[in-house]
N, C-alpha and C positions, 0 to 999 in steps of 0.2 A: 971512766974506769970500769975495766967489766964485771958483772955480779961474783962473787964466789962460787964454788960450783957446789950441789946441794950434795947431801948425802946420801946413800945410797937407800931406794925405800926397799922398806919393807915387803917381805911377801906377804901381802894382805888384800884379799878382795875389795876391802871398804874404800871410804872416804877418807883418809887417813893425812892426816899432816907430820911435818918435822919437830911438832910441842905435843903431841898425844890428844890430841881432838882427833873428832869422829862424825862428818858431815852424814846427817841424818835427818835433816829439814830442809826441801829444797824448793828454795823461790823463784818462779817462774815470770818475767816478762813478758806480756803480749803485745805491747804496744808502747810507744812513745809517749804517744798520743792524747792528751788532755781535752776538758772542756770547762778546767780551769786555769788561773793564772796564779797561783797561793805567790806571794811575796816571794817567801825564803824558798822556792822550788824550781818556778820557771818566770823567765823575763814577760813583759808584758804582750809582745808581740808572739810570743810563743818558740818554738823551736825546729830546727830546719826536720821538714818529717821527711822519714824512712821509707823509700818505694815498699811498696805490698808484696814484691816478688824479693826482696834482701828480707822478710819477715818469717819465721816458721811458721810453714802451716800446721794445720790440727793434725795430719799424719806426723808431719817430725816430730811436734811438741809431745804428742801419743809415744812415740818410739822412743825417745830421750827419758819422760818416763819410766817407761816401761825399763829400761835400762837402769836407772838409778834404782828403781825398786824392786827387781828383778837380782841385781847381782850386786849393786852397793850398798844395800842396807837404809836407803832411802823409805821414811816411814811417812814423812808428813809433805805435803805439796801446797803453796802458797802463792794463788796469780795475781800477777801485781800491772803496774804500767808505772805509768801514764796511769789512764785510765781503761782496766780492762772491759768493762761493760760497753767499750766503743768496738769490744771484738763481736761480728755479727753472729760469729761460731762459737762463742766463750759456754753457751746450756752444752754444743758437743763436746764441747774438750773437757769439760765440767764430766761430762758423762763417763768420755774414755777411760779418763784418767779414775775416776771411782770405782769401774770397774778392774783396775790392778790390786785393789786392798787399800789403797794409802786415804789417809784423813786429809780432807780435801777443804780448804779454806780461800777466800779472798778477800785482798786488801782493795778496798773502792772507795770515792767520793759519795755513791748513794745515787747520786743522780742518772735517773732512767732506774732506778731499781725494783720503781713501787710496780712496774710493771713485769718486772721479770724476776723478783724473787721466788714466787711458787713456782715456776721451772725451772727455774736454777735451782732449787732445793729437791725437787723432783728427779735430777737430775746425779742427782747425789753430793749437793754442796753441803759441808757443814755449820760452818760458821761465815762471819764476815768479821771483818776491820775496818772500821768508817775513819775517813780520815774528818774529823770534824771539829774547829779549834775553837767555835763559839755559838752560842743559841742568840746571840744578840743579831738581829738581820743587819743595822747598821755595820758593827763589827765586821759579820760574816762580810760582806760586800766590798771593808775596805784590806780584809787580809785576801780574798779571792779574786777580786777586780770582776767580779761575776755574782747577780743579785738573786740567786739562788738556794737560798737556803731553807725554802716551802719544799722543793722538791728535793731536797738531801732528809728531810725528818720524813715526811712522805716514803723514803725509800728506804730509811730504818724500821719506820713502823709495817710496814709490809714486809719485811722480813722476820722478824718477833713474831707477825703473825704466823709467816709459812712456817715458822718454829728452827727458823737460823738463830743460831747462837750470834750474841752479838757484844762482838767490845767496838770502843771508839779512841781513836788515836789524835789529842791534838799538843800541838807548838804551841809553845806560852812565846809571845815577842813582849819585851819589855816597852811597854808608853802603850801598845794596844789591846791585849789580851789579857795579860797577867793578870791585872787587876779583876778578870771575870773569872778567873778558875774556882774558887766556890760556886758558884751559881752553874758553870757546866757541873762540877762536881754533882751537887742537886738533883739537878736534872736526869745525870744518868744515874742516880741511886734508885732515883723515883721509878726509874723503870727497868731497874731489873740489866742497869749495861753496865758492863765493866770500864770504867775509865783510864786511859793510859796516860800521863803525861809525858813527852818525848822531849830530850833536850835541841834546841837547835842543830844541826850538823852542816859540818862546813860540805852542801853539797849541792849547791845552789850553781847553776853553769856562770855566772856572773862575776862569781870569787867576793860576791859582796859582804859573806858570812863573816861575822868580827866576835871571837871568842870572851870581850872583854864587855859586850852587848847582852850576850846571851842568858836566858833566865838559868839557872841551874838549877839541880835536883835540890838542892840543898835549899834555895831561896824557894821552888816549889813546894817544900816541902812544911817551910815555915807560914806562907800564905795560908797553907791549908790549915795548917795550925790551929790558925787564928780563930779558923768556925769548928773544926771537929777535931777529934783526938785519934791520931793516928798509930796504931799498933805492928810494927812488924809483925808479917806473917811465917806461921811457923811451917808451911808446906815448903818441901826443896824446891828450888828455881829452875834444877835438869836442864843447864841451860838455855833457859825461859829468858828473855831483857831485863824483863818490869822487874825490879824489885816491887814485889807486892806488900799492902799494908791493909788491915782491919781496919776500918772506920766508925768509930761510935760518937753517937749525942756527946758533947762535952759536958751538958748543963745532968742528963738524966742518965749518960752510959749506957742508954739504945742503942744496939748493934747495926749499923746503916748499909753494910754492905764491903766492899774494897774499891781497892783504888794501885795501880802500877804506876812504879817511877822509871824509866828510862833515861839514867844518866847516860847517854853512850861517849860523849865526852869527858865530862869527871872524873866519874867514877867506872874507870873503862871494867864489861867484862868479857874481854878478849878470850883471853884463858877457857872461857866455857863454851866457846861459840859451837854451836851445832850446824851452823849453815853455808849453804852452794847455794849459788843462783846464776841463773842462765837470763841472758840479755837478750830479746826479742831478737835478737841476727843470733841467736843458737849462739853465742858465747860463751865464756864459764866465766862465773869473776869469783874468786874464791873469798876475795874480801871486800865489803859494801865502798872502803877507800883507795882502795889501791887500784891500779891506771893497770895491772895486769890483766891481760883477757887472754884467753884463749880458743879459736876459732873451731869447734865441735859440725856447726852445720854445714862447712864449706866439706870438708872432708866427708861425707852424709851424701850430700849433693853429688859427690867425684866416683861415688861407690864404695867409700866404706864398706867394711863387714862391724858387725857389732863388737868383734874383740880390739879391734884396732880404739873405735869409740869410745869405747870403756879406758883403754890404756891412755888416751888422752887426757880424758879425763881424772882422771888417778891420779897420773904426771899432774895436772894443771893444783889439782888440790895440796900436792906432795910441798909444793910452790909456795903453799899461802903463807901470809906474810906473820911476825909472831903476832902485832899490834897495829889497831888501826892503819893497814895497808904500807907498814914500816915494821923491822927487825928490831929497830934502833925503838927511842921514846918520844920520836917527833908523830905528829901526826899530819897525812898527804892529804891534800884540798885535789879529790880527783879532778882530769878536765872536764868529767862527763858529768852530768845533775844528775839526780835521781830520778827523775820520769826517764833518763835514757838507760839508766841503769836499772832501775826493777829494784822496790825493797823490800 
């Protein structure tokens, strides 16, 4: 049955959708490309990889850039993968793209970082997002399939040092981790990181994700409970994921710092979403679930001019879906995982 046909957009420069969102955070893939195996992410064998020449290079990723913040109102830039620290170019693209204005962040595993975070920071990186779901080495080894978790702390603390701002994003999996979310909590209080907890998302290439498994914000939220006292935060979320919370001493009402919940399944908050993201083959996916893409680099490659570029782009965003990559209240288990998508 074929789709309905959209409404007419707006004459508006921006990022603009068909429910009044306004893409103005936009995440960038560089690579598929892993050097780990996390469970809920990618299979253990890994994933069929991407020739180098189907990948944008640092002049397209530069140009697409430059375009979104240039003439759509694009303020913040966020490189993701796979993992991006396996791009050999990622301190130049880091650099290009700082020098258009925009705040310049990335999401990493950490590893290989203790080496390259003062040039990346030099560079003009601002922050990071560690993806990191345990300080237990055991733990770490059986949710990653990879015994590295000297060189993931290694690669936080040498960041802290170059003076990257640092939060950490991890999966609670029920029978493995859960039961340590106080103790990562701890951990990063102790040092000044921001902790995110994310709820599972069905976006695993495997389809193994099971909603009825999944730890939720709300059981997250009671764990935490149990050792500190958790306060809604009163700053707006502009939308931000985490619902963020204060954390104090339960026993003394010592102030310890915060902590973000990212329900993106429960407690959906579609409604605010601020974000585009571009898939290492120069893609648009205007939503993290939805199987819609829109091909930007092929058109790039053919001779585009920049207006044409931009009107694709428009169009692809005009598109996006109201809810979890559905109009309706269901929610799409996309084909693609997240290391091929970019988050």
């Amino acid at each position: 049955m074929p789709s309905p046909a959209l409404p007419d957009r707006p004459d508006d420069p921006g990022l603009v959708d068909r429910f009044g969102r306004r893409a103005i955070d936009l995440r960038v893939s560089l690579t598929e490309r892993c050097n780990l195996r996390c469970t809920y992410c990618m299979p253990e064998e890994g994933l069929p990889v991407i020739p180098n020449d189907a990948l944008m290079t640092a002049d397209e990723i530069e140009r697409l850039v430059r375009l979104g913040a240039e003439h759509l109102g694009v303020r913040k830039v966020r490189f993701t993968g796979g993992e991006p620290l396996l791009r050999r170019d990622l301190a130049d693209v880091v650099a290009r793209t700082a020098a258009l204005g925009v705040e310049v962040s990335l999401t990493t595993n950490a590893i290989g970082l203790a080496a390259r975070a003062a040039d990346l920071r030099a560079a003009g990186l601002d922050r990071i997002n560690v993806s990191l779901d345990t300080v237990d080495p055991d733990v770490f080894a059986t949710v990653t399939r990879r015994p590295f978790l000297d060189r993931v702390l290694d690669g936080i603390a040498a960041a802290a040092d170059a003076g990257l701002g640092v939060k950490v994003n991890a999966v609670l999996l029920r029978g493995v981790n859960d039961h340590l979310a106080p103790e990562l909590l701890t951990w990063c209080l102790e040092r000044g990181h921001e902790l995110r907890f994310i709820e599972q998302m069905p976006l695993d290439p495997g389809h193994a994700w099971d909603g009825d498994a999944m730890v939720t914000a709300a059981e997250t939220r009671a764990i935490l409970a149990e050792h500190v006292t958790l306060t809604p935060h009163d700053a707006p979320r502009d939308g931000a994921p985490a619902e963020r919370f204060r954390v104090t001493d339960s026993a003394t009402g010592r102030a310890l710092g915060t902590v973000g919940i990212i329900a993106s399944v429960t407690e959906s908050f579609c409604g605010d979403c601020t974000r585009t993201r571009l898939t290492a083959e120069g893609h648009v996916r205007s939503c993290l679930f939805s199987d819609d893409e829109s091909d930007l680099l092929g058109p790039m490659r053919a001779g585009a001019p920049d207006a044409t570029v931009l009107e694709l782009w428009r169009r692809a965003m005009w598109a996006k879906p109201r809810d979890h990559g559905d109009d309706a209240d269901g929610m799409v288990h996309p084909s693609r995982g997240m290391s091929a998508i970019g988050g």
